[in-house]
C-alpha positions as a LaTeX table, in Angstrom:
\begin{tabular}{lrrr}
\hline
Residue & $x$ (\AA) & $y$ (\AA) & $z$ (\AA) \\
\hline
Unk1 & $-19.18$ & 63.47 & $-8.84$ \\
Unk2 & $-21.06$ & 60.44 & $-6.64$ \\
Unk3 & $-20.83$ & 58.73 & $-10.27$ \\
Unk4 & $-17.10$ & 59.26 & $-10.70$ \\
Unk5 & $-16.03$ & 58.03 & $-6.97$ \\
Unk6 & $-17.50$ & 54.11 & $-7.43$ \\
Unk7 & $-15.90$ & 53.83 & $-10.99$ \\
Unk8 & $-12.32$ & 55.59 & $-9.83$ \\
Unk9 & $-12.37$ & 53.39 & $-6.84$ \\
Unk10 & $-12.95$ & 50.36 & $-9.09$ \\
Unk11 & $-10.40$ & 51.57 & $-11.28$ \\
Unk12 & $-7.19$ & 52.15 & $-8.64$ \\
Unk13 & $-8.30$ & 48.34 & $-6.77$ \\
Unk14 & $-8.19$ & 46.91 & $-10.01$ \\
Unk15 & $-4.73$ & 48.58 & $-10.60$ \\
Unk16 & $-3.54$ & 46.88 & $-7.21$ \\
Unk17 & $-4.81$ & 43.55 & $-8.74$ \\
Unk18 & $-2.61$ & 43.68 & $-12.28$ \\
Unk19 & 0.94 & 44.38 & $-10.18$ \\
Unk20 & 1.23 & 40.48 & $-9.54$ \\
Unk21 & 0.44 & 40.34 & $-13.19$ \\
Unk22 & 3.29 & 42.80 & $-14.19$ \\
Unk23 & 5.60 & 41.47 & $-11.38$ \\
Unk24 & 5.58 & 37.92 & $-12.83$ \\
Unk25 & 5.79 & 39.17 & $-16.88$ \\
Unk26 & 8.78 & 41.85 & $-16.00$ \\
Unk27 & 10.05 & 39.59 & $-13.18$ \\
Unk28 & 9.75 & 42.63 & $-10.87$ \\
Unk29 & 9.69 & 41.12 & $-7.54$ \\
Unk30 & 10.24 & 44.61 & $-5.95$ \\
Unk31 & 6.56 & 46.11 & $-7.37$ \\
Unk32 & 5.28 & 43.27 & $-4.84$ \\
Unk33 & 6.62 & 44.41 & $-1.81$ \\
Unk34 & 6.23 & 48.18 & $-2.88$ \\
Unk35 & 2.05 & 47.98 & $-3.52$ \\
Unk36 & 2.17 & 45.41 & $-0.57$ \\
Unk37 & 3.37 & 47.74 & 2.14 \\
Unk38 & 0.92 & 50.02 & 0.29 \\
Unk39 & $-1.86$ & 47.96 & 0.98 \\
Unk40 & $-0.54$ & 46.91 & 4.27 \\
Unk41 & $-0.46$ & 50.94 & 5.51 \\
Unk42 & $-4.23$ & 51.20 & 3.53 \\
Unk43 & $-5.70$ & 48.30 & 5.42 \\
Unk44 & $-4.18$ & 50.20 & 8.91 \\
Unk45 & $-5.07$ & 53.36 & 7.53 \\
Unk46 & $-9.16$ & 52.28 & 6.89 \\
Unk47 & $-8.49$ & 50.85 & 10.83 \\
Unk48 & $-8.22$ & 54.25 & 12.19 \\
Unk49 & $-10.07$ & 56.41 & 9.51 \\
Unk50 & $-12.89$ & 54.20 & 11.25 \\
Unk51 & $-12.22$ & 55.27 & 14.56 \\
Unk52 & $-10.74$ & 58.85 & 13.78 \\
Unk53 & $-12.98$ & 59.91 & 10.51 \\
Unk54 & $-16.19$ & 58.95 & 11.66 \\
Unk55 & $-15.84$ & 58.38 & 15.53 \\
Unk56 & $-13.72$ & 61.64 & 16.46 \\
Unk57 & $-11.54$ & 59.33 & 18.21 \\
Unk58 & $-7.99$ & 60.92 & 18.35 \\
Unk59 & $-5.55$ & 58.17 & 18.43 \\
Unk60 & $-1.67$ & 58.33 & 18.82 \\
Unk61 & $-1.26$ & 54.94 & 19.77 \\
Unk62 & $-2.83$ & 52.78 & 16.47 \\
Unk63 & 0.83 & 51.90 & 15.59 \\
Unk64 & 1.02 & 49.77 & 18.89 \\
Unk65 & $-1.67$ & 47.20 & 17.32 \\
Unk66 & 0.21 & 46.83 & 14.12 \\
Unk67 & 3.42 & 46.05 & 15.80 \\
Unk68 & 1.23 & 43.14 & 18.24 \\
Unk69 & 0.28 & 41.84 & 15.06 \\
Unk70 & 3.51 & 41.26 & 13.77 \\
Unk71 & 4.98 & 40.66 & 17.10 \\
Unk72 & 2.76 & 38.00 & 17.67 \\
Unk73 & 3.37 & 36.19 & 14.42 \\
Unk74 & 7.20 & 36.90 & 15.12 \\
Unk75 & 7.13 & 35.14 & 18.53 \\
Unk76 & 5.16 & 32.07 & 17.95 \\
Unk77 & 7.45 & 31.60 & 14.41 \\
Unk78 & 10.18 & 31.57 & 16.97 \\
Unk79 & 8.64 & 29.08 & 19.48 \\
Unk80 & 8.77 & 26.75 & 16.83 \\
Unk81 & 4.40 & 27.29 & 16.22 \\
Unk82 & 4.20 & 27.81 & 12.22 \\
Unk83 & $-0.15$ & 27.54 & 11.79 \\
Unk84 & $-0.82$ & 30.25 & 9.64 \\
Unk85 & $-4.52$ & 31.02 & 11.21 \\
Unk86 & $-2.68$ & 29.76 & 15.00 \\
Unk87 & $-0.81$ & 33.40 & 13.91 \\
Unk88 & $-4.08$ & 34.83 & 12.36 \\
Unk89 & $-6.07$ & 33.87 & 15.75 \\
Unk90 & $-3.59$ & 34.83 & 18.29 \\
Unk91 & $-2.72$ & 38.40 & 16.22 \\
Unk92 & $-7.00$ & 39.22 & 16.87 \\
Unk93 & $-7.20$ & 37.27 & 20.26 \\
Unk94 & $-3.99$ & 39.46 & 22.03 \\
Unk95 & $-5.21$ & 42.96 & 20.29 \\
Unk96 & $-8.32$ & 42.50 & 21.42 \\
Unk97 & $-7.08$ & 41.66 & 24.94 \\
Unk98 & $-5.27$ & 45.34 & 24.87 \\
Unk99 & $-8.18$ & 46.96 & 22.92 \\
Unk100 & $-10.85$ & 46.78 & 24.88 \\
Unk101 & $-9.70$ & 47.85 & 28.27 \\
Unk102 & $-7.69$ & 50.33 & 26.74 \\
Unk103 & $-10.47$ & 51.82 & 25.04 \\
Unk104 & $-13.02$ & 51.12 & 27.78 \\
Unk105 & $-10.93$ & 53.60 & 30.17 \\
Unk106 & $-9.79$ & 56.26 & 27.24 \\
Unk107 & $-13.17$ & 56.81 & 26.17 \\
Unk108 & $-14.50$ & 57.93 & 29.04 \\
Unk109 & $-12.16$ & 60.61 & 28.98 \\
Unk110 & $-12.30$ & 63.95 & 26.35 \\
Unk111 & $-10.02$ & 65.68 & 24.08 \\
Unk112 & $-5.96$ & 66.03 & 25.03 \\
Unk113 & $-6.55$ & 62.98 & 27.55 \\
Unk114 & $-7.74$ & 60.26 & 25.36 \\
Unk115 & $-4.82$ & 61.08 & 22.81 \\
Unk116 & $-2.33$ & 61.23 & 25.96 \\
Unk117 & $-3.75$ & 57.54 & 27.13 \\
Unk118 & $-3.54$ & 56.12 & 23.77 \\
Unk119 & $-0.15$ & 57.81 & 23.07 \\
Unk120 & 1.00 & 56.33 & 26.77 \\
Unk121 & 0.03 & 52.99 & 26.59 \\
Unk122 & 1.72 & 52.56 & 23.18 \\
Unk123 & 5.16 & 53.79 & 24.21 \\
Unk124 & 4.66 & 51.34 & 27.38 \\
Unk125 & 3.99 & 48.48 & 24.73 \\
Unk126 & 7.26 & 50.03 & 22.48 \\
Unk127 & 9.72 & 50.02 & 25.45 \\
Unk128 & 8.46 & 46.47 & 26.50 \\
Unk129 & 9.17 & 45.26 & 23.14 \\
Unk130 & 12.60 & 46.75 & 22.81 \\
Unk131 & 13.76 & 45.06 & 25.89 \\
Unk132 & 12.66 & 41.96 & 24.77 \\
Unk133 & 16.64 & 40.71 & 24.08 \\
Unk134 & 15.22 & 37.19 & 23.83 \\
Unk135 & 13.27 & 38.12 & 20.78 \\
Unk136 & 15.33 & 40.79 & 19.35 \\
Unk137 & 15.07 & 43.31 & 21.07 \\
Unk138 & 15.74 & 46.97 & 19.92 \\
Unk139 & 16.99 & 45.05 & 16.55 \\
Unk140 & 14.03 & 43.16 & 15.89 \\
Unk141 & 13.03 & 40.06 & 14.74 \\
Unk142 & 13.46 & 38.16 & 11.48 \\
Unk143 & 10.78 & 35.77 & 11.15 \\
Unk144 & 12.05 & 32.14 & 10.76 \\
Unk145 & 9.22 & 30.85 & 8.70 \\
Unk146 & 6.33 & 32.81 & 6.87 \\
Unk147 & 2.59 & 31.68 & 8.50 \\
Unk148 & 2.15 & 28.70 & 6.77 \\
Unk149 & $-0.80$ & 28.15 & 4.50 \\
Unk150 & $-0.02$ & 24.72 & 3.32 \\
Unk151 & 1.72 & 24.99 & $-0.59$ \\
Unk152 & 0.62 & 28.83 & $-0.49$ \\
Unk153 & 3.28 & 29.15 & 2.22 \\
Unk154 & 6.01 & 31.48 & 1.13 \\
Unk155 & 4.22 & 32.47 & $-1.77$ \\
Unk156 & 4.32 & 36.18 & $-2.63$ \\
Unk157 & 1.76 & 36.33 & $-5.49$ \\
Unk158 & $-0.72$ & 34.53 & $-3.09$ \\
Unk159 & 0.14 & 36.71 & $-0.06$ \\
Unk160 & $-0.15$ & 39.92 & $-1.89$ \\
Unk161 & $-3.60$ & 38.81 & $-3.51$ \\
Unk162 & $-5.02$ & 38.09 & $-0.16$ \\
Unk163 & $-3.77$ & 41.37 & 1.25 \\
Unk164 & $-5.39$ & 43.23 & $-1.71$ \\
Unk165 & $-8.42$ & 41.26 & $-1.36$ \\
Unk166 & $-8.69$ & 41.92 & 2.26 \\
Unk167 & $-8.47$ & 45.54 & 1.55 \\
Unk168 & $-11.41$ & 45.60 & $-0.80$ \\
Unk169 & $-13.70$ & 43.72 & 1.32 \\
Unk170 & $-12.59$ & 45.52 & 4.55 \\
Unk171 & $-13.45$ & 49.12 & 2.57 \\
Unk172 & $-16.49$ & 47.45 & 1.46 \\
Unk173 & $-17.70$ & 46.58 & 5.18 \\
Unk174 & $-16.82$ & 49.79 & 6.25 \\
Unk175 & $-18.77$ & 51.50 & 3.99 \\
Unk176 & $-21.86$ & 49.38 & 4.58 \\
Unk177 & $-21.21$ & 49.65 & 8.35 \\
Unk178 & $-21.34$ & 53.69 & 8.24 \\
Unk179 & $-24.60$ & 53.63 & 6.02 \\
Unk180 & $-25.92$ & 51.42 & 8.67 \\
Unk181 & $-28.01$ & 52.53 & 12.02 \\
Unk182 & $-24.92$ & 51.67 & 13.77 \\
Unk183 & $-23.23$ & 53.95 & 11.66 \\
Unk184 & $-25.52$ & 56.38 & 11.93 \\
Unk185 & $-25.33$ & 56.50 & 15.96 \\
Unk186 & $-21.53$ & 56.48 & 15.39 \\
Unk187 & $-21.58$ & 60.17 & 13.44 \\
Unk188 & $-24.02$ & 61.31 & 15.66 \\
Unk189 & $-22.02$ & 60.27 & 18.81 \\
Unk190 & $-19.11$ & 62.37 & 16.84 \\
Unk191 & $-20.99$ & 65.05 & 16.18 \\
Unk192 & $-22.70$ & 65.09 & 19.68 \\
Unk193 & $-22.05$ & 62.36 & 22.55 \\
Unk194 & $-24.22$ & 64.12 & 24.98 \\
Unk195 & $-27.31$ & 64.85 & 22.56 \\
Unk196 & $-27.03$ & 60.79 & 21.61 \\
Unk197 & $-27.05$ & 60.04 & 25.24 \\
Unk198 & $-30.28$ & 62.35 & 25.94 \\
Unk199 & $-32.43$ & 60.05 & 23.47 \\
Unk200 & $-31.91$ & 56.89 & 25.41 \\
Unk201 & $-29.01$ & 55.81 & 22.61 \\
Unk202 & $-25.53$ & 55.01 & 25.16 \\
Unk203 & $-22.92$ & 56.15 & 22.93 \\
Unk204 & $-20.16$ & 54.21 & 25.02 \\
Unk205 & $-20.76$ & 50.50 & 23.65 \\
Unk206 & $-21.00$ & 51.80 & 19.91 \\
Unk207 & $-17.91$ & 53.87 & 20.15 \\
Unk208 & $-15.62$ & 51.01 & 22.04 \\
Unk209 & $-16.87$ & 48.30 & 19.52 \\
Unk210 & $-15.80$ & 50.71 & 16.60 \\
Unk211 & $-12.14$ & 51.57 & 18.50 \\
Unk212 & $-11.76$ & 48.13 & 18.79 \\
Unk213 & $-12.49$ & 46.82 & 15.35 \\
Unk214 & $-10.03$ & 49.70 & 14.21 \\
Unk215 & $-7.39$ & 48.06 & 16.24 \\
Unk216 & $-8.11$ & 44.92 & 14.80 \\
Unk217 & $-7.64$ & 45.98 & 11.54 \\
Unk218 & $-4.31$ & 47.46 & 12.66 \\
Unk219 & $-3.18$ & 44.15 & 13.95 \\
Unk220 & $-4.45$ & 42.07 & 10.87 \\
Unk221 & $-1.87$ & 44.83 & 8.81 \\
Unk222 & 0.72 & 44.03 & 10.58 \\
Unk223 & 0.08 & 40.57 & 9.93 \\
Unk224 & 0.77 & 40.54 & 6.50 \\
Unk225 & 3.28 & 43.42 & 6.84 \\
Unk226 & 5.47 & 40.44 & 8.99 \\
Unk227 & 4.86 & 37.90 & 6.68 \\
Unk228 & 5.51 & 40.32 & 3.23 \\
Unk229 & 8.75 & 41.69 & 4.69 \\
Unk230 & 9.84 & 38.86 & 7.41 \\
Unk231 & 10.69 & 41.25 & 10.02 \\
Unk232 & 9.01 & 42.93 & 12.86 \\
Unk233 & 10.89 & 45.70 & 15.14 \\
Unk234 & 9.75 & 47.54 & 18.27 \\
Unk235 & 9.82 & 50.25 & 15.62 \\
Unk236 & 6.41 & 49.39 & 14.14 \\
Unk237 & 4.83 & 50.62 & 17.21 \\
Unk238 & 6.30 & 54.28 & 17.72 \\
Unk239 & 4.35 & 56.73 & 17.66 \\
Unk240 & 5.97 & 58.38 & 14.72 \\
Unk241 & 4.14 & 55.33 & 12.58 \\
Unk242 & 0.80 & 56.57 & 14.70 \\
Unk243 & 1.28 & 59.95 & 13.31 \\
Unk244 & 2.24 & 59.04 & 9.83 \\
Unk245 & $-1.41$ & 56.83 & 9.50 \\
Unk246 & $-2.94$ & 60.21 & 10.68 \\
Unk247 & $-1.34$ & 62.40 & 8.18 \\
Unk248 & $-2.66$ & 59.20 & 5.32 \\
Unk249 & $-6.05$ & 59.60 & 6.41 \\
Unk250 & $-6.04$ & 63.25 & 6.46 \\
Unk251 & $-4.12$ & 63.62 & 3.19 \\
Unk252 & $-6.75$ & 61.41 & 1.69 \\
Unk253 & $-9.88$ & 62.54 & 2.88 \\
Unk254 & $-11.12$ & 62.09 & 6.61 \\
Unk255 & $-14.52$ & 60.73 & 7.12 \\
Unk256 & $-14.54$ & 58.97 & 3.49 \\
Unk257 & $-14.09$ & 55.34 & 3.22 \\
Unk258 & $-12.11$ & 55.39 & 0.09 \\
Unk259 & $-10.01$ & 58.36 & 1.08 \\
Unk260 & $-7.00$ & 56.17 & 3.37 \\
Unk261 & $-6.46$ & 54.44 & 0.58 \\
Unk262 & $-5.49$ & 57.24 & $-2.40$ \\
Unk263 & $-4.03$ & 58.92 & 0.89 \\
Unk264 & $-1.33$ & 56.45 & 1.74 \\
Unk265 & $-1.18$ & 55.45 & $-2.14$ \\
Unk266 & $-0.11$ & 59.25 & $-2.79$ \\
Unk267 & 2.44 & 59.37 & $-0.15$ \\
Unk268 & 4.19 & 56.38 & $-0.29$ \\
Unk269 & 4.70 & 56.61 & $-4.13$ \\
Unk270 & 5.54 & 60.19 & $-3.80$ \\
Unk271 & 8.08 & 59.05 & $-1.49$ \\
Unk272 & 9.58 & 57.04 & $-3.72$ \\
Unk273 & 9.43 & 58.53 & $-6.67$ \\
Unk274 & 11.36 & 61.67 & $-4.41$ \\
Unk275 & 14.33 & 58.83 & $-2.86$ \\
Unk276 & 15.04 & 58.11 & $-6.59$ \\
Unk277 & 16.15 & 61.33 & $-7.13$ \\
Unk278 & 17.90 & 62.88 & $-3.92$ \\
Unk279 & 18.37 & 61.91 & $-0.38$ \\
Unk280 & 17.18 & 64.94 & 1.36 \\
Unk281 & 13.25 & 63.53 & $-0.15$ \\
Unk282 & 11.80 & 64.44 & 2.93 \\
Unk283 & 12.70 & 68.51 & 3.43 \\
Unk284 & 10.87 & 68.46 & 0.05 \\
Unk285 & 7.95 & 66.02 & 1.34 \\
Unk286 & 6.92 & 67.45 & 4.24 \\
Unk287 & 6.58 & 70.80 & 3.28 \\
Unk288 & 4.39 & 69.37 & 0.92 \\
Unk289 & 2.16 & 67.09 & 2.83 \\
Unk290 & 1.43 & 70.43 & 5.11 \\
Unk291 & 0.37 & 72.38 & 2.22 \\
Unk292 & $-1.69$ & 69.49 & 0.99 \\
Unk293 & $-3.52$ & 69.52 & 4.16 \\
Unk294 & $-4.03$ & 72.97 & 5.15 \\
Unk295 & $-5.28$ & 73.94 & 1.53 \\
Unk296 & $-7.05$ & 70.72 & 1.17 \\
Unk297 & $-9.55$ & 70.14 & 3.80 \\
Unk298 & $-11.36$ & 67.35 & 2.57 \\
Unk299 & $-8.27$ & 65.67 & 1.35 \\
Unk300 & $-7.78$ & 64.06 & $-2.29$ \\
Unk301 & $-10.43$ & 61.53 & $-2.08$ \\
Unk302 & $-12.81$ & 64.92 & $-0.76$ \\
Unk303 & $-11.72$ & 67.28 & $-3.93$ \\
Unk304 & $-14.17$ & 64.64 & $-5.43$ \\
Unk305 & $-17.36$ & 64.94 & $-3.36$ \\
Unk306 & $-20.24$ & 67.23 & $-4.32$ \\
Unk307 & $-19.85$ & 70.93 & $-3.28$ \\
Unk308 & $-22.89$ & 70.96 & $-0.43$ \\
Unk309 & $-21.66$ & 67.50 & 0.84 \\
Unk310 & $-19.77$ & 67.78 & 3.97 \\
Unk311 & $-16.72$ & 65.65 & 4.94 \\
Unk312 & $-17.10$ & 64.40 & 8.72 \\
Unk313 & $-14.55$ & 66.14 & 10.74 \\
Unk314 & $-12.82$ & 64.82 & 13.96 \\
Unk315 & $-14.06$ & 66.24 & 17.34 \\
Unk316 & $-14.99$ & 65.12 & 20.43 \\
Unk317 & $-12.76$ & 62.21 & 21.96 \\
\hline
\end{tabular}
């Protein structure tokens, strides 16, 4: 099975890679944006499988750094400031700014209380968002220009390309970053915080670093989500969208690095293959998604590991 993972993960990135290739021969502008939001909600979803699959760390509040990334493209577009990496910079610089407090107090904190801090400070960020009238609002924000790039501005094909290419390398890192010591002291931390600490290992600094890349990746999704759809809205950042990345990495397999991908892959294609065919999709989708992960504990991307390998499973924070 270890054989079959690399060659099947190969296999579905390369996919991604031929829809600009059948978007430009059949003209099918749509397949763009649909595999685009896919690999928008994969490159979140790797984010918190980071935090949640191999640091424990319960998070209702990842859907707040997705919606500062867009918002902060969104806002400087507004003021007139167009610099794609000006959007790129500012997206990082502000979600780190929330990040690391934020997870510098939550983490000191166990079980119920760091998903209630998470959860709070993300419907603080949601309601001050909404009543920003000058920028939209509870309607949102359309984006008056996409980041500019120079002649790439504007361009689909090229937008969707570096979003897929982001992807890979981010579920490359990742998976070179959990085979590493670092990585190592990150499961154990999971599996144990208070054993780590008795060796002389803090846990804290490893565990904040790791929360705090995962919100970066958030906030680098919803930089491309803002500039593949041209819209941001307060609505990015409920915590229904927090849950939803949750049930992707769970669906797919939590603790894998490929898993968030295939999971979000599987439900946002179910999901549309369902609308096409009756508007009540989601009394038939959720019912499913349940069953899915109840019966399958290690997820899709797990049905493929060996039988004596385990699948991390959350704990702890």
């Amino acid at each position: 099975m270890k054989k079959i993972r690399p060659l099947l993960a190969i296999l579905v990135m390369a996919a991604f890679l031929l829809v600009p290739v059948y978007a430009w021969i059949t003209k099918d502008v749509y397949a763009l944006t649909l595999f685009g939001r896919i690999l928008v909600f994969s490159l979140a979803a790797l984010g918190l499988n980071l935090a949640l699959g191999f640091g424990g760390m319960v998070s209702l509040g990842h859907a707040m750094y997705i919606g500062l990334g867009a918002y902060s493209v969104g806002i400087l577009s507004a003021l007139g400031f167009h610099a794609g990496w000006l959007h790129l910079l500012v997206a990082l610089g502000v979600t780190a700014v929330v990040a690391l407090p934020l997870g510098w107090v939550a983490l000191r904190t166990q079980g119920i209380a760091f998903i209630m801090i998470t959860l709070a400070i993300a419907q603080l960020f949601y309601f001050v968002f909404v009543g920003l009238k000058g920028f939209g609002g509870d309607d949102g924000l359309r984006l008056e220009r996409a980041s500019d790039f120079g002649f790439l501005t504007g361009n689909t094909y090229a937008l969707y390309l570096s979003l897929a290419a982001c992807v890979i390398a981010t579920a490359f890192l990742i998976s070179r970053l959990v085979a590493s010591r670092f990585g190592l002291v990150l499961r154990a931390s999971q599996a144990s915080e208070r054993r780590v600490n008795a060796v002389g290992t803090s846990s804290l600094p490893y565990r904040l670093l790791v929360y705090v890349i995962s919100a970066e990746l958030c906030a680098l999704a919803g930089y491309f989500l803002v500039n593949l759809t041209g819209f941001v809205s307060p609505a990015y950042m409920a915590w229904m969208v927090s849950g939803e990345l949750i049930v992707m990495v769970l669906l797919g397999g939590l603790g894998t690095v490929f898993g968030p991908i295939v999971g979000v892959s599987a439900l946002l294609l179910v999901e549309e293959f369902l609308k096409l065919y009756t508007e009540h999709w989601p009394l038939i989708l959720g019912p499913a998604i349940v069953l899915m992960v109840v019966f399958l504990k290690r997820g899709l991307w797990g049905l493929l590991s060996d039988k004596g390998e385990s699948v991390p499973a959350s704990g702890g924070h």
